[in-house]
C-alpha positions as a Markdown table, in Angstrom:
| # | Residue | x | y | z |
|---|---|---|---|---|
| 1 | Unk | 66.7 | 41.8 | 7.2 |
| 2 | Unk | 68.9 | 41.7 | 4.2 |
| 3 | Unk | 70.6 | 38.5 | 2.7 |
| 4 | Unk | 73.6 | 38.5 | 3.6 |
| 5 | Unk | 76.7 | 35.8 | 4.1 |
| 6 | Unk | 76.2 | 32.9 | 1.3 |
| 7 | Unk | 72.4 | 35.0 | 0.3 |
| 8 | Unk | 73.7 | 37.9 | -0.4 |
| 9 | Unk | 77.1 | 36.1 | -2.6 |
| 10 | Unk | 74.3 | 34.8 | -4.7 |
| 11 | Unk | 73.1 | 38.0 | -5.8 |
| 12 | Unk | 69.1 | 37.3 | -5.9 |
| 13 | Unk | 66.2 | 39.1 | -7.1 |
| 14 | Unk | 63.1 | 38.9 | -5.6 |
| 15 | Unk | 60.9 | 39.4 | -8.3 |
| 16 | Unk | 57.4 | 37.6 | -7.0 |
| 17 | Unk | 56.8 | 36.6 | -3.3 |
| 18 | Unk | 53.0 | 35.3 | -1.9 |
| 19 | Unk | 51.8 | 33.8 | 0.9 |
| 20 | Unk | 51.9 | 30.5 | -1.8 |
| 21 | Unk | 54.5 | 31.0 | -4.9 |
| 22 | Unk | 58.1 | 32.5 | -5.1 |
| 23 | Unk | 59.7 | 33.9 | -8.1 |
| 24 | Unk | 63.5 | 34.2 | -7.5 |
| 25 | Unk | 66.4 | 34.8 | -10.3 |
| 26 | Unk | 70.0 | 35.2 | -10.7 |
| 27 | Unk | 72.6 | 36.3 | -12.2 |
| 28 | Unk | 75.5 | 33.8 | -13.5 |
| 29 | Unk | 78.6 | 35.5 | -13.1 |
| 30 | Unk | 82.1 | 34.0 | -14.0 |
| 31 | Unk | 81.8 | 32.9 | -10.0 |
| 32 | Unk | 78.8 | 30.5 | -10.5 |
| 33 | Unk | 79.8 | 28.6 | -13.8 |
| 34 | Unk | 81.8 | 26.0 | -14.8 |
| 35 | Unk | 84.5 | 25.9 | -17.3 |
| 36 | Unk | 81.9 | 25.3 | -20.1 |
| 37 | Unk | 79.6 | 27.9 | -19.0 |
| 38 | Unk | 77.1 | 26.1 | -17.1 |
| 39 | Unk | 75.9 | 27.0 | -13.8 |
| 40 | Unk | 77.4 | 24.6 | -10.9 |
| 41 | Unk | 74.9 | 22.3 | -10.2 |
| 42 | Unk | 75.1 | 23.9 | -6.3 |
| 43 | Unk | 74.4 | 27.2 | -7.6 |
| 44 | Unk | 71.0 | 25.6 | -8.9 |
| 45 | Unk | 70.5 | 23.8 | -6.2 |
| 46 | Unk | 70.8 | 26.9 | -3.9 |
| 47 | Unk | 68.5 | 28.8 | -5.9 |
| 48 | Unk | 65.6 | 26.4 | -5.8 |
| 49 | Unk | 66.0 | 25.5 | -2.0 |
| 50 | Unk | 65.5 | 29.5 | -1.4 |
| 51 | Unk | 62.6 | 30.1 | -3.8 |
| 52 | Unk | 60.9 | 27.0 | -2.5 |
| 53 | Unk | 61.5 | 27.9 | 1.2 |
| 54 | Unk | 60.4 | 31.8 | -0.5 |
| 55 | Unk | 57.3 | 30.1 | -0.8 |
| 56 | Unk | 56.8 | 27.9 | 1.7 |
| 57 | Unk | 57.4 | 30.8 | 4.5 |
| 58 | Unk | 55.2 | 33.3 | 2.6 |
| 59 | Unk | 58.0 | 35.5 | 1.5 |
| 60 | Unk | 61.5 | 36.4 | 2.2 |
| 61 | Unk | 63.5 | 37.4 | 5.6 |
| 62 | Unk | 60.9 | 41.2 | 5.5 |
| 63 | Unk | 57.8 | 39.6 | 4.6 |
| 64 | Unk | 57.5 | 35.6 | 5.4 |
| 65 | Unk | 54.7 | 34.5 | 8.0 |
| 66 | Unk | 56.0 | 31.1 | 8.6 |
| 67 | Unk | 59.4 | 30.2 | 9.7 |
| 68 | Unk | 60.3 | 26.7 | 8.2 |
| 69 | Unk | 63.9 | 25.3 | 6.9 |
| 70 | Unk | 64.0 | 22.6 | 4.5 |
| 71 | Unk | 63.6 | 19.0 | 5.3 |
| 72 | Unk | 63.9 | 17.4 | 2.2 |
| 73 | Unk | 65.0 | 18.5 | -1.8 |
| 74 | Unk | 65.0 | 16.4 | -4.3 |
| 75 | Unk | 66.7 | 18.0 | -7.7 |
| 76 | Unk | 66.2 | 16.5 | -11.9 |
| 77 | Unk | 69.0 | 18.6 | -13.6 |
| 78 | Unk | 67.2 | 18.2 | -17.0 |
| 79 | Unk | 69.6 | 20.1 | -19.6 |
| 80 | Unk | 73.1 | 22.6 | -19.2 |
| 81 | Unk | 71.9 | 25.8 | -17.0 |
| 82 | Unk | 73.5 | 28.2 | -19.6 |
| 83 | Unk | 72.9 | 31.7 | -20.5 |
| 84 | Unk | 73.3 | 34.9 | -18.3 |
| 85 | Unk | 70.0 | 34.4 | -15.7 |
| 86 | Unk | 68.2 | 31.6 | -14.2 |
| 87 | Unk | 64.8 | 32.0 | -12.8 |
| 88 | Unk | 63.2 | 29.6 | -10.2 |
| 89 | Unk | 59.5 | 29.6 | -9.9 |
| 90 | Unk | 58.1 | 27.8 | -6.9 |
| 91 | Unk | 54.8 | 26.7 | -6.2 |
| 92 | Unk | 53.2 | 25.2 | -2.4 |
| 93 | Unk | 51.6 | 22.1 | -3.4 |
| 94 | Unk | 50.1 | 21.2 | 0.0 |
| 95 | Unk | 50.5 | 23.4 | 3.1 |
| 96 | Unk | 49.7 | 21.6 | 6.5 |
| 97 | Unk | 50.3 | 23.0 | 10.2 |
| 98 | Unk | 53.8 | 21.2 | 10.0 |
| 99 | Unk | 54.9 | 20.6 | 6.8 |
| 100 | Unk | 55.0 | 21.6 | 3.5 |
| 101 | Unk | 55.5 | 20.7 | 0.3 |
| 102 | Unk | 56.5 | 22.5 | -2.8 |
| 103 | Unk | 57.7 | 22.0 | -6.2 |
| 104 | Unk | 60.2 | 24.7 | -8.2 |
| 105 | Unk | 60.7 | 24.7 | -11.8 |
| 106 | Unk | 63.8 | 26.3 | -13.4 |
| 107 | Unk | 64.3 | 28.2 | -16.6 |
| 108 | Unk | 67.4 | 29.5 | -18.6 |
| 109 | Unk | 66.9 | 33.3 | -19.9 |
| 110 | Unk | 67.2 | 31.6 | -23.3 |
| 111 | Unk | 64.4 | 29.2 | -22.7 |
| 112 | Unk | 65.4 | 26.5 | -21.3 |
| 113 | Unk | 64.1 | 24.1 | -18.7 |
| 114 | Unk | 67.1 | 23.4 | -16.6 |
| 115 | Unk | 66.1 | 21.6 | -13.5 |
| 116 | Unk | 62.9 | 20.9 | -11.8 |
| 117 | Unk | 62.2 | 20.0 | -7.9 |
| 118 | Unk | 60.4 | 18.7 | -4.9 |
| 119 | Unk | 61.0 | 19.8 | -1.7 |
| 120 | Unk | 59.5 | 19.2 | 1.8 |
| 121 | Unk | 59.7 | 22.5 | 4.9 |
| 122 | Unk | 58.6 | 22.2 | 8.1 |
| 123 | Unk | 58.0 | 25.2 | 10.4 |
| 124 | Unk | 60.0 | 25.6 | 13.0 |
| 125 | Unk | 60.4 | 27.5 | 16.4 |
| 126 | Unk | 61.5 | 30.8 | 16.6 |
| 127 | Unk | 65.4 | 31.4 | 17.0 |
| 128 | Unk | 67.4 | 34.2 | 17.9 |
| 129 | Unk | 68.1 | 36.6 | 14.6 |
| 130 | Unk | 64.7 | 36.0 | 13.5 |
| 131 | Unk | 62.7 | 38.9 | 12.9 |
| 132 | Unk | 61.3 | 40.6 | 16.0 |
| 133 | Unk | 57.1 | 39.7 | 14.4 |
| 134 | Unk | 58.0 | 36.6 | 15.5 |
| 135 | Unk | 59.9 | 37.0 | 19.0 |
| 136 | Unk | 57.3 | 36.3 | 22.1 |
| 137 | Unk | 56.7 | 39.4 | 23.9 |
């Protein structure tokens, strides 16, 4: 399944998925920046709650093996998200049988470390839409 609705406005690229770490960037259009040229702090926000839940399922809508939605996200906007790409790396710190934790660092393509986070997924029951892997027999 593609992104698509809010996911697909974003404009991600997948560039790393395992069963434990997510690498997701984007590009900052004239739709996802402030006046001054800074990402909206929602844009960044949105970009580390998909890496980390990237991570935390094992991949994206094609390839995850957990379902999970976020629980908890905790975001330290540490300088102006400028430039024309952000990348979020996200990490599993602990994976249990129903919860998991993960942290998500994010990086300017000029360098800088724009915002870091900590965010808690649980796994969750399969729902319609999900892909059919997951739907009982």
């Amino acid at each position: 399944m593609p992104d698509v609705g809010f996911r697909k406005w974003l404009g991600l690229t997948y560039e790393e998925m395992t069963d434990a770490r997510a690498i997701v960037s984007i590009l900052l259009d004239s739709d996802k920046v402030n006046v001054r040229g800074v990402a909206h702090g929602g844009v960044v926000a949105a970009l580390i709650d998909i890496a980390m839940g990237t991570a935390a399922g094992g991949g994206n809508y094609d390839t995850r093996k957990r379902l999970v939605a976020t629980q908890e996200l905790k975001v330290n906007y540490l300088a102006g998200a400028k430039g024309e790409q952000l990348r979020a790396t996200a990490t599993v710190i602990r994976a249990g049988s129903r919860s998991i934790v993960v942290n998500c660092d994010v990086v300017t393509d000029t360098g800088i470390h724009c915002a870091t986070a900590l965010g808690t997924f649980m796994t969750r029951r399969v729902a319609p839409g999900d892909p059919n892997r997951f739907q009982p027999e």
